[in-house]
C-alpha positions in Angstrom: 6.9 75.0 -7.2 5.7 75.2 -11.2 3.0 77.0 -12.4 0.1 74.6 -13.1 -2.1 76.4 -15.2 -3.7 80.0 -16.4 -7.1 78.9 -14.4 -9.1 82.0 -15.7 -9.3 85.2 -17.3 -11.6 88.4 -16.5 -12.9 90.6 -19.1 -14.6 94.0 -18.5 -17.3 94.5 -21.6 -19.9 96.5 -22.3 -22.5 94.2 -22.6 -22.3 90.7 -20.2 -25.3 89.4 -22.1 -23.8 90.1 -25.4 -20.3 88.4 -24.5 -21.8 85.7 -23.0 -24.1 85.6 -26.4 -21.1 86.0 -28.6 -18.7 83.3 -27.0 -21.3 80.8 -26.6 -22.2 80.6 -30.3 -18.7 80.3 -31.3 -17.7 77.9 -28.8 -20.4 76.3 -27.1 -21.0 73.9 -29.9 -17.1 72.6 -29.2 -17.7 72.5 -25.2 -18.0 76.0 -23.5 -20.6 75.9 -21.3 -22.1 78.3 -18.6 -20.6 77.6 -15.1 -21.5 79.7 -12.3 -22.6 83.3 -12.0 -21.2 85.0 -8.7 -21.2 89.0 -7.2 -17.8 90.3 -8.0 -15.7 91.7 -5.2 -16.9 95.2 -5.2 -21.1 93.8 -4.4 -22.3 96.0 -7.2 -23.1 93.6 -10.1 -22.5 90.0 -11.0 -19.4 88.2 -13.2 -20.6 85.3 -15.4 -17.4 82.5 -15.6 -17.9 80.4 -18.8 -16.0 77.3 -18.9 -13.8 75.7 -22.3 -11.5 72.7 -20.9 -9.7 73.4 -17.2 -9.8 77.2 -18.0 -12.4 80.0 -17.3 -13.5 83.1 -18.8 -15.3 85.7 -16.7 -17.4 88.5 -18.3 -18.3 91.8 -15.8 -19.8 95.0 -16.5 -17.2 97.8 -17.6 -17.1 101.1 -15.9 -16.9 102.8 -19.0 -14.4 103.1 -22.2 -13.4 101.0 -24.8 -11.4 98.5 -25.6 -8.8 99.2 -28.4 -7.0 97.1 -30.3 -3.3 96.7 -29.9 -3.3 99.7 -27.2 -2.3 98.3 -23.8 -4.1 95.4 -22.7 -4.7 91.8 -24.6 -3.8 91.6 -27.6 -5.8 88.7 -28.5 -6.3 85.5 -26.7 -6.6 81.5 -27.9 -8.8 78.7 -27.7 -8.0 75.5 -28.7 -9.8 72.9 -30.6 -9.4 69.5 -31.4 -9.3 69.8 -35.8 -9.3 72.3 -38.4 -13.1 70.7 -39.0 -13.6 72.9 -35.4 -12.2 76.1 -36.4 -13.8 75.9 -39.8 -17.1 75.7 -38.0 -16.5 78.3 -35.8 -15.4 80.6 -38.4 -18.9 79.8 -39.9 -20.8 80.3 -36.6 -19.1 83.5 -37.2 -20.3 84.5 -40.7 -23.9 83.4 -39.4 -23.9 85.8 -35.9 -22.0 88.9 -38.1 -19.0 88.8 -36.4 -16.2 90.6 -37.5 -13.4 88.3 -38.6 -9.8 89.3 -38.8 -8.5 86.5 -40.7 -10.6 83.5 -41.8 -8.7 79.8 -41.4 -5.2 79.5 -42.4 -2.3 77.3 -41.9 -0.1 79.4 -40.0 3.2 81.5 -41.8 5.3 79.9 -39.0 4.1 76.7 -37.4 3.6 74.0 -39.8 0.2 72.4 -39.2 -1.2 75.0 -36.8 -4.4 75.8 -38.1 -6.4 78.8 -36.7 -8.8 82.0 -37.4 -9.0 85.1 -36.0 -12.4 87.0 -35.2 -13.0 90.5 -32.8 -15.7 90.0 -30.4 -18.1 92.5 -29.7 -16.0 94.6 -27.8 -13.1 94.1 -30.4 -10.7 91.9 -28.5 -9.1 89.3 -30.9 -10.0 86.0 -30.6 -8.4 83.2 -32.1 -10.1 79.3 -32.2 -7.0 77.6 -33.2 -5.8 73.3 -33.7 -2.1 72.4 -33.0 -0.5 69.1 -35.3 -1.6 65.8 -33.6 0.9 65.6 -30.3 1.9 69.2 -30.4 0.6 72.2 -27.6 2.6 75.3 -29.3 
């Protein structure tokens, strides 16, 4: 049987109000929206899914630590959009919130026509808001 789909992703921040903040001025304005808030597994405090597309992205309270770029874990994640008019507002919604960007939009070294920028969110994971050529997935 196939794989359908990567249905959702949970990250462990330091701050679920500040995530949640974070991601929904970058992409809310292209379709993210709030979908449910539930008690996670362990009882102790809630996860807040957002929804972009078919896919969800969950945001629950971390224990503790930090999150470190390019040490084990994600090394940055995508989200697609439908033009590079998209990902150049998003990078702006970036400027205007003080995000930290890694690389503003760019055509890609490697894929002709992909378009994309990459910003840290407040934990410093790597995001990427990102448009394929008309037709094309990558």
């Amino acid at each position: 049987m196939p794989v359908r789909a990567l249905h959702h992703i949970d990250l462990a921040v330091s701050d679920v109000e500040r995530s949640v903040a974070f991601y929904m001025a970058v992409l809310g304005p292209v379709g993210m929206r709030h979908y449910e808030t539930f008690k996670t597994y362990r009882g102790s405090e809630d996860v807040v899914y957002l929804q972009f597309g078919e896919q969800y992205i969950g945001f629950r309270p971390a224990d503790g630590g930090e999150h470190r770029y390019y040490e084990v874990g994600i090394e940055h994640f995508a989200f697609y959009v439908d033009n590079r008019e998209e990902v150049d507002a998003a990078y702006r919604r970036c400027l205007d919130i003080g995000a930290r960007i890694d690389f503003p939009p760019e055509e890609d070294r490697d894929l002709p026509g992909y378009y994309e920028m990459f910003v840290f969110d407040p934990d410093g994971m790597r995001v990427e808001v990102a448009c394929a050529p008309a037709g094309e997935t990558h």
